[in-house]
C-alpha positions as CSV (number, residue, x, y, z in Angstrom):
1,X,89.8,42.4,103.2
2,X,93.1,42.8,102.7
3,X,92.9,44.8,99.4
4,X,90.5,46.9,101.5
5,X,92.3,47.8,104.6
6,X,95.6,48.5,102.4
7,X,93.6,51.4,100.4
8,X,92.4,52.7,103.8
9,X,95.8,52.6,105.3
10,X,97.4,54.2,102.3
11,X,94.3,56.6,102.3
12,X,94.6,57.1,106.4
13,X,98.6,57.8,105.3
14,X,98.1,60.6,102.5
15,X,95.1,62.2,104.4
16,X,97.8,62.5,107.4
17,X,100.8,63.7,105.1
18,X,98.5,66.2,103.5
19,X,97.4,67.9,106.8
20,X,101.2,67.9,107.9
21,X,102.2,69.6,105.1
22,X,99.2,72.0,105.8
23,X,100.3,72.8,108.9
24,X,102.6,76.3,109.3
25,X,104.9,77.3,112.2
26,X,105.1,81.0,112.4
27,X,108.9,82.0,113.2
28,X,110.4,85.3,114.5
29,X,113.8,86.9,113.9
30,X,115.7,90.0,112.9
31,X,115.6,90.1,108.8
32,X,118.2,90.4,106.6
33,X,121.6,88.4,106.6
34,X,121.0,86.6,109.6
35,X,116.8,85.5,108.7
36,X,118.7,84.5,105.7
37,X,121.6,81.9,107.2
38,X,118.8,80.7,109.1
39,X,116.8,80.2,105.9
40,X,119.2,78.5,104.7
41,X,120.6,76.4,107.5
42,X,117.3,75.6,109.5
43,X,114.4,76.5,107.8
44,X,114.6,74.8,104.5
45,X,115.7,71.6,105.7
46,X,112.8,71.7,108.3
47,X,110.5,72.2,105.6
48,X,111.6,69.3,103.4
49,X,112.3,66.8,106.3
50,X,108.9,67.6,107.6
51,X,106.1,69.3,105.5
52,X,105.7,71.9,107.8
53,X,105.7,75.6,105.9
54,X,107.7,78.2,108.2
55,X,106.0,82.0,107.8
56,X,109.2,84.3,108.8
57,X,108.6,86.9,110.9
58,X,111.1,90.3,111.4
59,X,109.8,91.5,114.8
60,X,112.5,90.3,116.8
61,X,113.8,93.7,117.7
62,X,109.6,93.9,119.1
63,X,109.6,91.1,120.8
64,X,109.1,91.7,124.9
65,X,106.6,93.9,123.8
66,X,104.5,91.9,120.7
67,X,104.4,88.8,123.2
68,X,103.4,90.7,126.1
69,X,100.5,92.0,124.4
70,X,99.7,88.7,122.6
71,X,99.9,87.1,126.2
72,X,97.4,89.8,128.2
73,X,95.2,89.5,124.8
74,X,94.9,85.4,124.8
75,X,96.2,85.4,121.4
76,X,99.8,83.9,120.8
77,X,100.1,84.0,117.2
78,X,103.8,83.3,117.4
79,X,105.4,79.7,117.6
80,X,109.4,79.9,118.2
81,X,111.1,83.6,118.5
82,X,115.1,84.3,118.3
83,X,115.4,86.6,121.1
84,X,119.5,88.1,122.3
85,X,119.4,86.8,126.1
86,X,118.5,89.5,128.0
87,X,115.2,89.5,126.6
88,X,114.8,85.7,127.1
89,X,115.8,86.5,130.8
90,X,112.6,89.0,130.9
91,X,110.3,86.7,129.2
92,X,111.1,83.8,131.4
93,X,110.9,86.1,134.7
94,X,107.0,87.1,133.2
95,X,106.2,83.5,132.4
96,X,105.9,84.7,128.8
97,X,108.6,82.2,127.7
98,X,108.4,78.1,128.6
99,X,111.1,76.3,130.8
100,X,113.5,74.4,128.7
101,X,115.5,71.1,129.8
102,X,118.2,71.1,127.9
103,X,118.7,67.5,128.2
104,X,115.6,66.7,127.1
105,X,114.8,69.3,124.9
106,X,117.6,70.0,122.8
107,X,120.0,66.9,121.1
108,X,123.2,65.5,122.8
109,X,126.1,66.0,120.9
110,X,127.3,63.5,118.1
111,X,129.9,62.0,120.7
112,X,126.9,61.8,123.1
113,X,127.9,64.6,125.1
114,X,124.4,66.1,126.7
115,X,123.5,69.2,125.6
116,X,124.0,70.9,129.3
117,X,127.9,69.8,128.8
118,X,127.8,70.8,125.0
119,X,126.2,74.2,125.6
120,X,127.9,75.0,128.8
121,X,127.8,78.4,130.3
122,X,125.9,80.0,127.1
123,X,122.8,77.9,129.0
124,X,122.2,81.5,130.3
125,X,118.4,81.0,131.4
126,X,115.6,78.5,132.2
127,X,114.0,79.7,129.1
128,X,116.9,80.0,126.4
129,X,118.2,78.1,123.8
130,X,121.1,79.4,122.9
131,X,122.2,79.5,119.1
132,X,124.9,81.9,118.1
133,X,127.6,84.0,119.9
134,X,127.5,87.4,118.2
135,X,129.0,91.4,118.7
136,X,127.9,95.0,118.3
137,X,130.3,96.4,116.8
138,X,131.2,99.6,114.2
139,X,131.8,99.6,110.8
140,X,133.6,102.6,109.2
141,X,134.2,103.5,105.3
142,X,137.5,103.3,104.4
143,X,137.6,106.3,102.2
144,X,136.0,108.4,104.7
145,X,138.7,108.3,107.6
146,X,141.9,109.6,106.0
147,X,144.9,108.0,105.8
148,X,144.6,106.8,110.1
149,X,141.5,104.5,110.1
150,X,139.7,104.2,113.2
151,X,141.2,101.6,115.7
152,X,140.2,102.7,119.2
153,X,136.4,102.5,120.5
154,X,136.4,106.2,121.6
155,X,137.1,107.2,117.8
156,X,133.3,107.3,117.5
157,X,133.2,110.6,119.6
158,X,136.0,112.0,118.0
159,X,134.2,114.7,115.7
160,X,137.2,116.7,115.1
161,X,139.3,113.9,114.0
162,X,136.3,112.0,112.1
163,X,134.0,114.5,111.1
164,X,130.5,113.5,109.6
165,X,127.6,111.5,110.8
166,X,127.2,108.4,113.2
167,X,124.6,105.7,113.1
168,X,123.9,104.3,116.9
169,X,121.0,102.1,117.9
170,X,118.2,103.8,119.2
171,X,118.1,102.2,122.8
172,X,120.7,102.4,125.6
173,X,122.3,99.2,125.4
174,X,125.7,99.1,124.4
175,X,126.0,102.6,124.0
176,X,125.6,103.5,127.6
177,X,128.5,100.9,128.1
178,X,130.4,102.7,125.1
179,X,129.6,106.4,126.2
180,X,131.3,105.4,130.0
181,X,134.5,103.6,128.4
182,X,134.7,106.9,126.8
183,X,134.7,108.8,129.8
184,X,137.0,107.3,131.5
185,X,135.4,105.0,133.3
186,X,137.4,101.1,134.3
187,X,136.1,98.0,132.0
188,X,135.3,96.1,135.6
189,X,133.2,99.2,137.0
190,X,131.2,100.1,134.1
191,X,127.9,98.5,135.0
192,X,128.2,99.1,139.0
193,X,128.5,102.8,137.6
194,X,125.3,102.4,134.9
195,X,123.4,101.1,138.2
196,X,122.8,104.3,140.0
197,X,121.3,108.0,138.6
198,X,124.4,109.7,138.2
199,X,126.2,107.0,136.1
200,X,122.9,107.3,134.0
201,X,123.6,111.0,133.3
202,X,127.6,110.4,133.3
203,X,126.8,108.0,130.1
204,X,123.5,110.2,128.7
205,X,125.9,113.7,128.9
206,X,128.8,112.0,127.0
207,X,127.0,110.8,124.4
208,X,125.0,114.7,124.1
209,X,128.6,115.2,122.5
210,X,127.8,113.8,119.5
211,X,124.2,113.3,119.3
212,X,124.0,116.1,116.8
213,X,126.1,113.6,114.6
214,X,123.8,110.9,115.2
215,X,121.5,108.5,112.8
216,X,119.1,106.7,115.1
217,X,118.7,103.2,113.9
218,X,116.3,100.3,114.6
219,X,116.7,97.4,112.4
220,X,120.0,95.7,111.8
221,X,120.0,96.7,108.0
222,X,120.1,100.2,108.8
223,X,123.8,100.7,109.5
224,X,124.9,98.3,106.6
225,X,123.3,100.6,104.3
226,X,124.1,103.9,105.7
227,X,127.8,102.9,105.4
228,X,127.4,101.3,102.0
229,X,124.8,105.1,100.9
230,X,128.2,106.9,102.5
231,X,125.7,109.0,104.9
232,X,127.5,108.2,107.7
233,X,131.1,108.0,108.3
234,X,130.6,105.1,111.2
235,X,128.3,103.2,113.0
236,X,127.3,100.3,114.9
237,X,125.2,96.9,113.8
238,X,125.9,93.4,114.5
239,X,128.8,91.8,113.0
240,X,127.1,89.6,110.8
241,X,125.5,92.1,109.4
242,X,129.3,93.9,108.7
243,X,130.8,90.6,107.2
244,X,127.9,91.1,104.7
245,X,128.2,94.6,103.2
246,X,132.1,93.9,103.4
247,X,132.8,90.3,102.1
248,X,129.2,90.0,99.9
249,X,128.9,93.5,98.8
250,X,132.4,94.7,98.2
251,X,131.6,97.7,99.8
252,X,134.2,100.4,101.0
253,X,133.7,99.5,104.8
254,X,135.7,98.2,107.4
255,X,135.4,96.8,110.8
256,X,136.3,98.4,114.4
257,X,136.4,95.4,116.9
258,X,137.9,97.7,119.7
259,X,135.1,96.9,122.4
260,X,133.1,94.9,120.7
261,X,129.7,93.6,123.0
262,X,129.7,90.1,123.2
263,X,126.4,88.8,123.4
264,X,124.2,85.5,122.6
265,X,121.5,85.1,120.6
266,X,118.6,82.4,120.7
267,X,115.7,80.7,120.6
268,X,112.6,81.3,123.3
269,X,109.2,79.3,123.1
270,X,106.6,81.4,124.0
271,X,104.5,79.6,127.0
272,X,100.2,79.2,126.2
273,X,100.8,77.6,122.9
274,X,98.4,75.0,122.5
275,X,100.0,71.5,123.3
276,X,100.2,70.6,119.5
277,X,101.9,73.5,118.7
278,X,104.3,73.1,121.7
279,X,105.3,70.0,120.5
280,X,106.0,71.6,116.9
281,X,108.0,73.9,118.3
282,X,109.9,71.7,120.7
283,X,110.1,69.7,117.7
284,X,111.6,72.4,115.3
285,X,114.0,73.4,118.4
286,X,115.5,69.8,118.3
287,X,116.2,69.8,115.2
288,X,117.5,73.6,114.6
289,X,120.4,74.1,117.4
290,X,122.2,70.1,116.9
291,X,126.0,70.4,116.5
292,X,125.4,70.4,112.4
293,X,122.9,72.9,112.2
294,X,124.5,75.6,113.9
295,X,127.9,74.9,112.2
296,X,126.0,75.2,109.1
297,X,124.5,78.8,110.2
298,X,128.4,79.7,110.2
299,X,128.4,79.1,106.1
300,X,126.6,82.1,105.6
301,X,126.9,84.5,108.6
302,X,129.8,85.3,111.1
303,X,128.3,84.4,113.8
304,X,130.3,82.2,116.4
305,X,128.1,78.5,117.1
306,X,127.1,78.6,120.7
307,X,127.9,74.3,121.0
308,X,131.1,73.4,121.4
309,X,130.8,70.6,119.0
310,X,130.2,72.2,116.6
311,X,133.5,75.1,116.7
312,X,135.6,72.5,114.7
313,X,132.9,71.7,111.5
314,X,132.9,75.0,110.8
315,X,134.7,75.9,107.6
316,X,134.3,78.0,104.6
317,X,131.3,80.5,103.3
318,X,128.9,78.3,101.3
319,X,129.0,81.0,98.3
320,X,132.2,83.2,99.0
321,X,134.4,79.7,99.6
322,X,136.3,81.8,102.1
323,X,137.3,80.6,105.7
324,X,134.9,82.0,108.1
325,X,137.1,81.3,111.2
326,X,138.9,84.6,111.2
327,X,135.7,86.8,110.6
328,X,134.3,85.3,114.0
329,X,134.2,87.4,116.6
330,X,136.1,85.3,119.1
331,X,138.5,84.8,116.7
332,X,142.1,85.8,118.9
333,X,142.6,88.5,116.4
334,X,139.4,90.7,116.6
335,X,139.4,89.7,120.3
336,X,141.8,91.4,121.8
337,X,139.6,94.2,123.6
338,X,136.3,92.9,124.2
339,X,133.3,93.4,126.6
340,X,131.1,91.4,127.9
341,X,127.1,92.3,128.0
342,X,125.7,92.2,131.8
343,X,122.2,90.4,130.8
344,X,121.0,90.4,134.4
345,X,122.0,93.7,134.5
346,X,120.0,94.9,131.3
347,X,117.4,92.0,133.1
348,X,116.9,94.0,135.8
349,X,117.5,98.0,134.9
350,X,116.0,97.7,130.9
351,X,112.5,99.2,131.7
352,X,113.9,102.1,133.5
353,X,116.6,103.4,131.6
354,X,115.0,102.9,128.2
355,X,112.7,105.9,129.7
356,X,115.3,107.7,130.3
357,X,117.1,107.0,127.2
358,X,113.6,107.9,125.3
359,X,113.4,111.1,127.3
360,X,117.4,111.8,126.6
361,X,116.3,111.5,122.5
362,X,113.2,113.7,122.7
363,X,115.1,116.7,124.2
């Protein structure tokens, strides 16, 4: 008897550890450097600590859409989706996203600090998990700008001064806040201005200056490899994404941190998952954004950690062996002009100015 309920436990045991190892999580993010520090920092470890195979998926920069459609269509084919906070903020207003407690969601701290404490005011939403504190900002090449690089964020519609082409993102954000700055408009009033028609066509008409000059990107690698191919002369991307084609690369580019755009990045759950997969997910979450986890992101990407715990165990580039402190953008250094995304502004106004942005390009 005992011989036989041995073999059917150890049976019971490997028939359980082969379907968890069957099981797959699908997981959505931008692609390139950063898919990668997550990879490496989250993913893999997941995998080996649990079985479970992650399918990575680039469509963050399609998100509010892909979910909404996936959501009026029954069909949620996604598990856990890095989303930048204003989009969490619309998915959680839809009920596309699931409420989080971040006490009992996410881990407390190694000292026992809750999460709530250790997260603070990045908790931006009911809905987001915060993971990493990151900027827009613009890259330049240094052979390109003569012998007076670039230093001030109104450079970028300086044509006469730095002739040749621009990459911009292809969507308002950020360079509606950029094109106002530009025109004269006070840090502190800049989104009560964006708020009403004519601040709309203040912004759209100074950036007709130099949308002749302009690459229109949509994925993150775009700008990285316009500056590294020399077809532009400048443009914008995520910082991460800079530290890359700068410090991994050894490309002739350089970074503009005049004005950068704060933002945060992070983790949603999209809500009508089936209760297994919530739990996966929830699961995966846990484990993803403790204090070590996100200070191991910072080995590979530039990207401030959004818990305070973690600030201090962050050290040197897992490959480079370089300190990663001073490319952060919160270093003191490259934060000495900064400004700060609105998300309940880009909450509340996204929908209507991305037509008119769309209708600005197609002119």
């Amino acid at each position: 008897m005992t011989l036989t309920k041995t073999l059917l436990t150890t049976t019971a045991l490997t028939v359980a550890a082969g379907a968890a190892s069957a099981q797959e999580m699908t997981i959505v993010s931008w692609g390139g450097a950063y898919s990668k520090s997550q990879q490496n920092a989250y993913h893999e470890p997941y995998m080996e600590k649990t079985g479970v195979k992650i399918i990575n998926d680039d469509s963050s920069n399609e998100a509010v859409a892909k979910l909404r459609a996936m959501n009026e269509a029954g069909n949620i084919t996604w598990d856990v989706v890095d989303v930048v906070a204003a989009d969490a903020l619309r998915l959680c207003d839809e009920g596309l996203a699931m409420e989080i407690d971040p006490d009992e969601h996410l881990a407390a701290a190694p000292d026992g600090t809750p999460a709530s404490e250790d997260f603070g005011d990045l908790l931006v939403g009911d809905c987001f998990i915060p993971q990493i504190v990151y900027s827009t900002t613009f890259g330049y090449r240094t052979d390109m700008v003569g012998d007076t690089p670039p230093d001030d964020i109104c450079d970028v519609f300086d044509l006469e001064t730095y002739p040749g082409k621009r990459s911009l993102e292809k969507r308002p954000i950020n360079n509606m806040e950029w094109a106002l700055l530009c025109d004269g408009v006070a840090k502190d009033d800049v989104y009560d201005v964006l708020a009403t028609d004519e601040g709309q066509d203040q912004a759209l008409a100074k950036l007709d200056t130099i949308k002749d000059s302009v690459i229109w990107w949509s994925a993150g690698a775009d700008t990285p490899q316009l500056l590294a191919d020399g077809e532009v002369v400048m443009g914008s991307t995520y910082n991460g994404r800079l530290f890359s084609v700068i410090e991994e690369q050894k490309q002739p580019v350089a970074m503009l941190w005049d004005a950068q755009v704060f933002d945060l990045d992070g983790w949603i759950i999209p809500a009508g998952l089936s209760e297994e997969r919530k739990q996966q997910a929830l699961d995966y979450i846990m484990f993803a954004t403790d204090t070590q986890r996100l200070a191991d992101q910072a080995k590979y990407i530039s990207y401030g950690p959004a818990r305070k715990s973690s600030a201090p165990l962050v050290g040197q580039h897992a490959e480079l062996g370089i300190d990663m402190a001073p490319h952060m953008p919160t270093d003191p250094n490259n934060a000495k002009n900064t400004f700060l995304y609105n998300y309940e502004f880009w909450a509340d106004y996204r929908d209507d100015i991305d037509a008119k942005f769309q209708a600005w390009l197609a002119q």
